[in-house]
C-alpha positions in Angstrom: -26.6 48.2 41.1 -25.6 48.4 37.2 -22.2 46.4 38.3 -24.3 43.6 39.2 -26.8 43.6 36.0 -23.0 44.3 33.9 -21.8 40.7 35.8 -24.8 39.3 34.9 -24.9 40.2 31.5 -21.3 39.7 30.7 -21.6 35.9 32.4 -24.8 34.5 30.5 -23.1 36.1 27.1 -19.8 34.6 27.9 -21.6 31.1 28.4 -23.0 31.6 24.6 -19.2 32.0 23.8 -17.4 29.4 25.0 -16.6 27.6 22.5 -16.5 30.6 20.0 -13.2 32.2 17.9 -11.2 28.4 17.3 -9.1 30.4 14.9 -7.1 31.7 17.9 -4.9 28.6 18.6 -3.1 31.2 22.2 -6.1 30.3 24.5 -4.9 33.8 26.0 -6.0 35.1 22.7 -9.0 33.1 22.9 -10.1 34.3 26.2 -9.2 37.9 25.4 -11.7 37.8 22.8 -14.6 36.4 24.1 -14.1 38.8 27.4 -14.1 41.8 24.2 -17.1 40.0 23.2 -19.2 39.8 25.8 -18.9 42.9 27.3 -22.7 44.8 27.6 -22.9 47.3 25.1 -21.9 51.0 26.6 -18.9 49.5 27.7 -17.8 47.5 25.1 -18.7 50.7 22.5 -16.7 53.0 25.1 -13.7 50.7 25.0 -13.8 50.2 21.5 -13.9 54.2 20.4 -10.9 54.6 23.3 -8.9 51.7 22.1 -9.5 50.5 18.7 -10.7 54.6 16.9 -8.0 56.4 19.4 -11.2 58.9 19.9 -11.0 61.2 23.1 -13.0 61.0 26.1 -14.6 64.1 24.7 -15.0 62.7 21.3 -16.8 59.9 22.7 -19.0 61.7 25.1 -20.4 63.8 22.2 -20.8 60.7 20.1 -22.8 59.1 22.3 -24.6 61.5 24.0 -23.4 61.5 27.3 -21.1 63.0 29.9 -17.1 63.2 29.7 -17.5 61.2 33.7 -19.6 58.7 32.2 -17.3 57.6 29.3 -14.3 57.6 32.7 -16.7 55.1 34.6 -17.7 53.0 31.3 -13.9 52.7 30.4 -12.9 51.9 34.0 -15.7 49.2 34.4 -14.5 47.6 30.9 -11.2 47.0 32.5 -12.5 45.2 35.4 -15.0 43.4 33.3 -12.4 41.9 31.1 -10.0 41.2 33.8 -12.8 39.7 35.8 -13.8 37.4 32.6 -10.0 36.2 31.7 -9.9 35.3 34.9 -13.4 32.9 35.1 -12.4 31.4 32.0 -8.6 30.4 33.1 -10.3 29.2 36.4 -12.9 27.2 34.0 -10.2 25.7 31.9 -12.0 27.8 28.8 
């Protein structure tokens, strides 16, 4: 069930951003960042701390108050969310 909100979410803030980060003249770069952008917030946060602050999945459960598994599934459904978005865009001609 939170998939389907995540997809919803991710789509109506990806609509806000099409047109958004024109400094990027790759439009792989361009469609790299909005997917960063408009992920929902536990996954974008959990993504960021793993990829960005090189933080453990420990490090980040006790940041943000939840379990070592949870920070796993957030990570995992950041992939898919990003890949998912690159993808709509290139499809979109974004």
């Amino acid at each position: 069930m939170i998939w389907h909100i995540y997809l919803l979410e991710q789509r109506i803030r990806e609509a806000f951003l099409r047109d958004a980060f024109p400094e990027y003249e790759q439009p792989e770069l361009r469609r790299l960042a909005r997917a960063l952008r408009s992920l929902p917030w536990l996954p974008r946060a959990v993504f960021h701390l793993i990829r960005f602050e090189d933080m453990s999945y420990e490090e980040i459960a006790a940041q943000l108050g939840i379990s070592v598994r949870r920070v796993e599934i957030e990570f995992g459904r950041a992939i898919g969310l990003i890949v998912r978005s690159r993808g709509r865009q290139e499809r979109k001609g974004w």
